[in-house]
C-alpha positions in Angstrom: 0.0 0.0 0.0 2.1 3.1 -1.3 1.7 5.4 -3.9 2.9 5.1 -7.4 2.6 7.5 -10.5 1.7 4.3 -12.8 -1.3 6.3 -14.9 -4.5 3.5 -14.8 -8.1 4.2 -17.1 -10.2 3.7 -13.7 -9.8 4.3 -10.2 -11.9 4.0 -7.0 -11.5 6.8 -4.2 -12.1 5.4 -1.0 -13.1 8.7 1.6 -12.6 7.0 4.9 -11.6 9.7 7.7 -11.1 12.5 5.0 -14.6 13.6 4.3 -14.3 16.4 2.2 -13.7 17.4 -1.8 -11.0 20.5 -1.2 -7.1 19.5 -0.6 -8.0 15.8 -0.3 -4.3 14.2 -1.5 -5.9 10.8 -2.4 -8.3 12.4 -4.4 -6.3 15.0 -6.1 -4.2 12.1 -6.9 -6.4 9.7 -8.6 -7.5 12.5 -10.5 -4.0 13.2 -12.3 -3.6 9.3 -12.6 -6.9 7.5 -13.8 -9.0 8.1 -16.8 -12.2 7.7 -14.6 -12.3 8.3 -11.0 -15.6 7.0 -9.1 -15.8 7.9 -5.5 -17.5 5.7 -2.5 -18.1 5.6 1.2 -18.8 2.2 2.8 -20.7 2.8 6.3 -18.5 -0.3 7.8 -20.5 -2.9 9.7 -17.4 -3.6 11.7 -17.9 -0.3 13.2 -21.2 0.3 13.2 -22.5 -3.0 14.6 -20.8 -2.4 17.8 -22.0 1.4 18.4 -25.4 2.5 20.3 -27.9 3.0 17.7 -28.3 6.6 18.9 -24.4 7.4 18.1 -23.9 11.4 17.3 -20.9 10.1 15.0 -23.5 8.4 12.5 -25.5 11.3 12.8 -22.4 13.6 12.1 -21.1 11.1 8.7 -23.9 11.1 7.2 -24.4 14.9 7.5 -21.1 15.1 6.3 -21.4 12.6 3.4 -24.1 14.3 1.9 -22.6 17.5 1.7 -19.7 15.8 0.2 -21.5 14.2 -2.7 -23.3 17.4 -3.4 -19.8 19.0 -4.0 -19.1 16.1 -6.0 -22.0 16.2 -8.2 -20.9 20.1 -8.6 -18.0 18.8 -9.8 -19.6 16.5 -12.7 -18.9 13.1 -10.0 -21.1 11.7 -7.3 -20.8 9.1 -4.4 -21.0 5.5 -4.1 -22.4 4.6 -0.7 -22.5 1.1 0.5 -23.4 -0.4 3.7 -21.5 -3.6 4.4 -18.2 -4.6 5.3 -15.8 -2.8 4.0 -13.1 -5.8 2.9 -16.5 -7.1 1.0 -17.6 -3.9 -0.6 -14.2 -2.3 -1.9 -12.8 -5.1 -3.6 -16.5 -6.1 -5.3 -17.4 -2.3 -6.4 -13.4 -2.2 -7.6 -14.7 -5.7 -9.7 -17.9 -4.5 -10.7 -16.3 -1.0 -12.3 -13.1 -3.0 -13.4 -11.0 -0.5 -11.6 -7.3 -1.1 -11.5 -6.4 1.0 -8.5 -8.4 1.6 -5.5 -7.1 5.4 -4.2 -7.5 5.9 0.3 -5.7 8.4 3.2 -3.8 6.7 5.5 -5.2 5.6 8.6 -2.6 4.6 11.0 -5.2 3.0 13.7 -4.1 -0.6 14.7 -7.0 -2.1 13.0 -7.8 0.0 10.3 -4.6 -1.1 9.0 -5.3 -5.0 9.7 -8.4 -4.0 7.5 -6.4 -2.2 4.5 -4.2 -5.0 4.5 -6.6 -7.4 4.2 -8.3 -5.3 1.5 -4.9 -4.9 -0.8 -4.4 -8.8 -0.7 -8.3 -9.1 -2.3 -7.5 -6.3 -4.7 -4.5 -7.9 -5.8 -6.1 -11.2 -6.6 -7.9 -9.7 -9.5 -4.5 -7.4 -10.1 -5.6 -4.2 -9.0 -3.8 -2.0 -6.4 -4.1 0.1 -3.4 -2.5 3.1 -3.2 -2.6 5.4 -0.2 -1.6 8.9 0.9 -0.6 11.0 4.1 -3.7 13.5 4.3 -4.7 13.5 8.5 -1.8 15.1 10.0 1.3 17.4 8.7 4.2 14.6 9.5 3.5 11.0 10.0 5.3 8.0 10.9 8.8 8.6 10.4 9.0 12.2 8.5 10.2 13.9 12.2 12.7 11.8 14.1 15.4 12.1 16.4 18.9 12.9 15.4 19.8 9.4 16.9 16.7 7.9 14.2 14.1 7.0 16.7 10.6 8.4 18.0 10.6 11.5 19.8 8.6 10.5 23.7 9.0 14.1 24.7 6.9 16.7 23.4 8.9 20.1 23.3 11.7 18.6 21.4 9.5 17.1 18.7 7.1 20.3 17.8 10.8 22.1 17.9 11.8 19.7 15.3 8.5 19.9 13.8 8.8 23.4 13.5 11.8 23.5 12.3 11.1 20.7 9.3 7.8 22.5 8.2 8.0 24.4 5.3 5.3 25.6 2.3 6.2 22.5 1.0 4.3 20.6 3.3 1.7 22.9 4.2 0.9 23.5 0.5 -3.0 22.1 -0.3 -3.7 19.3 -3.4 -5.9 20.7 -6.4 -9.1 19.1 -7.5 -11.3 21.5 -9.2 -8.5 21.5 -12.0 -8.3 17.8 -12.4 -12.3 17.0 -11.7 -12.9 16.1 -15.5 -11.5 12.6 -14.6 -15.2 12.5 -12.1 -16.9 9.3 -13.3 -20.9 9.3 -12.5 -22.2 5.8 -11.9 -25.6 4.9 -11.7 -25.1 3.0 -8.3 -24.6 6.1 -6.7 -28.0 6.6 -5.1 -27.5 9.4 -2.4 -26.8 9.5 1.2 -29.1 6.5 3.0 -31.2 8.3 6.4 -30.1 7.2 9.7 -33.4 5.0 9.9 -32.0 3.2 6.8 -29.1 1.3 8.7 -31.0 1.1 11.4 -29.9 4.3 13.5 -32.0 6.8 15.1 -31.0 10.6 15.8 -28.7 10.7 18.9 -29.3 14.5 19.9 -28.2 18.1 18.7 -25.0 18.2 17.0 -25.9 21.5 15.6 -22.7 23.3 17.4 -20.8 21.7 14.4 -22.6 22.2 11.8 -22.7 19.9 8.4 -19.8 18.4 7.0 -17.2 20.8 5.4 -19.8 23.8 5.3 -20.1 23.2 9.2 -16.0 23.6 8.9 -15.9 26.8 7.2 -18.6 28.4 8.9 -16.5 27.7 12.2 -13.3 28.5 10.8 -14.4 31.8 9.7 -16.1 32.3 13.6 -12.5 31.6 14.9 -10.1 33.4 12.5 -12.1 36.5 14.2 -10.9 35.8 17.6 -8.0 33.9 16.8 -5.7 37.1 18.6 -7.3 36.0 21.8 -7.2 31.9 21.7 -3.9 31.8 23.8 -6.3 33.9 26.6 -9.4 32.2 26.6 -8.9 28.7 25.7 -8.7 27.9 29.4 -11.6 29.2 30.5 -14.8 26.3 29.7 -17.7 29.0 29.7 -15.5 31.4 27.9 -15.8 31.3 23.5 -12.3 30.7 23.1 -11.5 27.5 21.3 -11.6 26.7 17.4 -14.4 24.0 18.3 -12.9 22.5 15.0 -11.8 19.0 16.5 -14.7 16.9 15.2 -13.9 18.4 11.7 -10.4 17.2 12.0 -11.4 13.9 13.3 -13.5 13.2 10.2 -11.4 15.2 8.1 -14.5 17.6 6.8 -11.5 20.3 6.9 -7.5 19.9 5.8 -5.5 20.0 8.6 -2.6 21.6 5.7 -5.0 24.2 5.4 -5.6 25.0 9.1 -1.8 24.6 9.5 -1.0 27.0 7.0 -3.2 29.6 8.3 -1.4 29.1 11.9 1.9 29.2 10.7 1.6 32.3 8.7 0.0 34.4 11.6 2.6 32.8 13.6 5.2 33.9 11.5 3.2 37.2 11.6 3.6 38.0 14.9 0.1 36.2 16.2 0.4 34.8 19.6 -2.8 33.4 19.6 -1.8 31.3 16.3 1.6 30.6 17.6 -0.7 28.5 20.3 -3.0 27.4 18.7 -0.2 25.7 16.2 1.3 24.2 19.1 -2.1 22.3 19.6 -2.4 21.1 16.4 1.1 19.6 16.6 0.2 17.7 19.6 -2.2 15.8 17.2 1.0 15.2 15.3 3.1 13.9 17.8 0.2 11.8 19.5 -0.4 10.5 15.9 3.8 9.3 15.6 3.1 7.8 19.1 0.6 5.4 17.8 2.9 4.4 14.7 5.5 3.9 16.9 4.1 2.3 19.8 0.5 0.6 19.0 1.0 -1.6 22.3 0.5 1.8 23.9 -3.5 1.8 22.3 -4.7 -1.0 25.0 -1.7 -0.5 27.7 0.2 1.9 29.4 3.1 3.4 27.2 5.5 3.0 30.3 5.0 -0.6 31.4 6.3 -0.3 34.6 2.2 1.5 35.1 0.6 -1.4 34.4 1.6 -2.6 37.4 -0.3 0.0 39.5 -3.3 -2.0 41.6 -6.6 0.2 40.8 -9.5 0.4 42.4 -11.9 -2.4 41.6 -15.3 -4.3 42.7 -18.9 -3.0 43.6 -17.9 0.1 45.3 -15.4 1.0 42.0 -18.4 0.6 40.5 -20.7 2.8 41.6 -17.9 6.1 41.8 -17.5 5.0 37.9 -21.2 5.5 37.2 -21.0 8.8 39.2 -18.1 10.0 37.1 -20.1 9.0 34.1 -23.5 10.8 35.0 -21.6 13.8 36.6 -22.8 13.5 40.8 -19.5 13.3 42.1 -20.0 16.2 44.1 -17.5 18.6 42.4 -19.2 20.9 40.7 -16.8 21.8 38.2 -16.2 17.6 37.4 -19.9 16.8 37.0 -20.6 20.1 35.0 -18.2 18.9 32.5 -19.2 15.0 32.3 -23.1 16.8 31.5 -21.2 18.8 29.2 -19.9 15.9 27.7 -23.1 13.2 28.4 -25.0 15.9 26.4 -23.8 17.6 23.6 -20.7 15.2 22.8 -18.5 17.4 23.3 -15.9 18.6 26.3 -14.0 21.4 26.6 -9.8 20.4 26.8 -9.3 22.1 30.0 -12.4 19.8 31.5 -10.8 16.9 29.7 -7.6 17.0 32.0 -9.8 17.7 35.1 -12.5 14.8 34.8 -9.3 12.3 33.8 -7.0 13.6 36.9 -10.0 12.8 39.2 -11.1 9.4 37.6 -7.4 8.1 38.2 -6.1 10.3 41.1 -8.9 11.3 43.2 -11.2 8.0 42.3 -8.0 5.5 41.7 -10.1 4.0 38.6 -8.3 2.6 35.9 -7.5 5.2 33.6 -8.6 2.9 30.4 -12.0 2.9 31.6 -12.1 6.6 31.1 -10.8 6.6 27.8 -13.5 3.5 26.9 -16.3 6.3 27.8 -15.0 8.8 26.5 -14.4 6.7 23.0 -17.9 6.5 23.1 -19.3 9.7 23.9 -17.1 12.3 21.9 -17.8 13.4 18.8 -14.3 14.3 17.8 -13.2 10.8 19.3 -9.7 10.1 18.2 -7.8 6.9 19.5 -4.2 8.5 18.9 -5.4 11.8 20.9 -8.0 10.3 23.2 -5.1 7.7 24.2 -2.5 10.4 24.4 -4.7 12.5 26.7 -5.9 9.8 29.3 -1.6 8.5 29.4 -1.0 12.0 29.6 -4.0 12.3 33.1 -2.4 8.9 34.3 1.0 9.8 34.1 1.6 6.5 31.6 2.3 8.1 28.4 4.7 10.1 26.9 5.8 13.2 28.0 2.7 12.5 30.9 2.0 15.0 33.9 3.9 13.5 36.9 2.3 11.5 38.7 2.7 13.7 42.4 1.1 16.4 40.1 -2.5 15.9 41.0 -4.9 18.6 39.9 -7.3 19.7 42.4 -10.6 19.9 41.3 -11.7 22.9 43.6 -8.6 24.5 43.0 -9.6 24.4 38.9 -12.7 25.1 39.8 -11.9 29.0 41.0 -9.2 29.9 38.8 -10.9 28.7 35.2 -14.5 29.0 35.9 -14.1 31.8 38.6 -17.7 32.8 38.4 -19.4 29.8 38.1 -21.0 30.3 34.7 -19.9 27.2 32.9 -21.5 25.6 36.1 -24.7 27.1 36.4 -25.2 26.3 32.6 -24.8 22.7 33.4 -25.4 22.4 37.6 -28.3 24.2 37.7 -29.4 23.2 40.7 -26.5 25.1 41.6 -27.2 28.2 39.9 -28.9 30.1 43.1 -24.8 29.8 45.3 -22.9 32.7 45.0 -19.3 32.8 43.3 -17.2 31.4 46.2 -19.8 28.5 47.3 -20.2 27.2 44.3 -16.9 25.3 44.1 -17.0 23.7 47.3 -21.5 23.4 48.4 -20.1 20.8 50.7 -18.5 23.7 52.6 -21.8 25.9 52.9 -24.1 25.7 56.3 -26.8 22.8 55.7 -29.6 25.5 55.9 -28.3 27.3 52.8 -27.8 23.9 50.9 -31.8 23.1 51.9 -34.0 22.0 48.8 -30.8 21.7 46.8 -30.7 18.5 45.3 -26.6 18.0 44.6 -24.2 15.5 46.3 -22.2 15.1 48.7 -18.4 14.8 47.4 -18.2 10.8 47.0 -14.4 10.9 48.2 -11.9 13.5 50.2 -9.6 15.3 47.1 -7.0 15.2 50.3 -7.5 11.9 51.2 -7.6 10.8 47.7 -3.9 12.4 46.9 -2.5 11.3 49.9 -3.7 7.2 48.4 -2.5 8.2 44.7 0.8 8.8 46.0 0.6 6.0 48.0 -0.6 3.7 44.6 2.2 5.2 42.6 4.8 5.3 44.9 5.0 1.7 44.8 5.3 1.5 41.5 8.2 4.0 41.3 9.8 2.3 44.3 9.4 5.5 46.2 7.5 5.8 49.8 5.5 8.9 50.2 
């Protein structure tokens, strides 16, 4: 599975995480190479059979796949979509159009590239190929590597060499308006099914996002306007600070060259707030490496020696998980976020580190369990940067917080959310305690907590350090 410049009369584009017409390189390249170029989507049983069927993300694709065959169409092509599995339907459509190359993005997850493997042996039984392209990140795999030739585990270092590697070259975008005369229309290509048809119902608003790459543009214009101010307010959850791009990334509704591009030059321009916001989207980059480079680290701790740590487990594990989940922990700013989360699919970063500190340091819950709920809830769910964050939390992964660094959730509470807004929007019941109370209730006289329906905190944040250290001193051979 590479790519060649071997010229072929018909090609099949496979749009897997890359949902979008504008600077798509395995697009653009088909294009230059094949005679005909006919386009699909397969909604992938393999996926699909083991989500809820009220899953935003199904919602979300086939928003987005709509708006993507109406740009094709524009463009003289249209989509195939097919709802199987996908190492049935890409060699058989290849078959049925007698295509001799099958065109994809990489996807560097651990099984998506069992599946392409799979799929390239099939192709190549009836000769045709698989070629695929770098399209999801800015450097992958190997492109940014030590002097010594290895992985970077450090952060800092690697965006420095990162930064130092990038160049127009690599931020520069993939024509396919020029080439789109090669856009084959088949008469297989039906539309967009509705969620009912694959047996799916809506899973709630998912509006904040928008559709597909118009949803992208609409909130890439929003942020370029307030941009200045990201490296200011992207702390601060009830604050409008963030590019609330990340589920447009995830799905790849908008290029990540372009978004890079834009950072760099402000950047280069004197733009703090870009120069930031560039370091974020090399993050994505460097957790993306990580996977390549370690895929043991997908299901285990990327430092062994923490998968020895003994977590908390049985009934009473239990039932603090399910209040983590549904947000009655009794820490305002923790349980705002999980509603956050529980109800619109989305959670703000800072909120992210907060809610995974407490699950592993204040609750000493396995820190995979987190991850497995968040993996299910968020609509921008990545496994390379949903990984990378919980390891980061646990103090497993690379480049991790320490693990005697142990955020306190009151403490986070009062300095990013100082007036309680972001928790009055989701705590209501809260809403009526003035600025200082409503960090710590607990702390208020039982007569002012009357007819307010909130709990109790379900463990001591002091008592729970004191046990972390305890739980991880062990492990580092260390007595605290």
């Amino acid at each position: 599975m590479t790519s060649s410049d071997e010229a072929v009369d018909r090609a099949l584009v496979w749009f897997r995480r890359d949902l979008r017409v504008d600077d798509n390189a395995a697009l653009h390249h088909a294009l230059k190479r094949a005679k005909q170029v006919f386009c699909i989507f397969v909604l992938d049983r393999d996926i699909l059979e083991a989500l809820p069927r009220e899953d935003r993300r199904v919602q979300f694709i086939l928003e987005a796949l709509q708006v993507l065959d109406d740009d094709l169409r524009r463009l003289g092509g249209a989509l195939i979509v097919r709802h199987g599995f996908a190492s049935d339907e890409i060699p058989r459509l290849a078959a049925e159009l007698g295509a001799q190359a099958v065109f994809a993005n990489h996807d560097d997850e651990p099984q998506a590239l069992k599946r392409d493997a799979l799929i390239a042996e099939l192709l190549g039984s009836f000769n045709a190929k698989m070629q695929t392209f770098k399209d999801h990140v800015i450097f992958e795999r190997r492109e940014v590597m030590t002097a010594a030739g290895g992985p970077y585990g450090v952060f800092t270092p690697y965006k420095n060499a990162w930064l130092k590697k990038v160049d127009a070259f690599y931020l520069r975008s993939y024509p396919v308006e020029r080439h789109a005369k090669a856009l084959a229309k088949t008469p297989s290509a039906n539309g967009v099914p509705q969620l009912s048809d694959i047996g799916f119902k809506p899973g709630g608003l998912i509006a904040h996002v928008g559709k597909g790459s118009r949803g992208a543009e609409a909130l890439l214009d929003d942020f370029l306007e307030r941009i200045q101010d990201y490296d200011k307010k992207r702390n601060f959850p009830a604050v409008k600070g963030p590019s609330y791009l990340s589920t447009h990334l995830r799905f790849g509704t908008v290029s990540i060259r372009r978004l890079a591009r834009i950072a760099h030059e402000m950047m280069q321009g004197g733009d703090h707030g870009a120069e930031v916001w560039l370091s974020e989207l090399i993050w994505r980059d460097f957790y993306h490496q990580v996977m390549h480079h370690h895929p043991h680290a997908m299901s285990a701790a990327f430092r062994p020696e923490y998968d020895a740590i003994v977590w908390e487990a049985g009934p009473r594990a239990d039932r603090l998980f399910d209040a983590w989940c549904e947000g009655r922990t009794g820490y305002p700013l923790v349980d705002a976020a999980m509603r956050q989360l529980n109800q619109t699919g989305y959670m703000h970063n800072r909120l992210r580190m907060v809610t995974a500190s407490f699950l592993t340091k204040d609750l000493g819950l396995d820190w995979r369990r987190g991850e497995a709920y968040f993996a299910a809830q968020l609509l921008d769910f990545d496994l390379a940067a949903n990984n990378g964050g919980w390891q980061w939390a646990s103090s497993s992964g690379c480049d991790a917080q320490p693990y005697f660094r142990i955020f306190n959730p009151t403490a986070q509470s009062d300095k990013f959310d100082g007036q309680g807004k972001f928790i009055r929007r989701y705590c209501p019941e809260l809403a009526s305690l003035d600025d200082r109370a409503i960090h710590a209730p607990w702390a208020r006289a039982p007569l002012e907590m009357q007819g307010i329906d909130y709990p109790k905190p379900i463990v001591d944040h002091a008592e729970a350090r004191e046990q972390t250290l305890r739980r991880y001193g062990v492990v580092k051979g260390k007595t605290t």
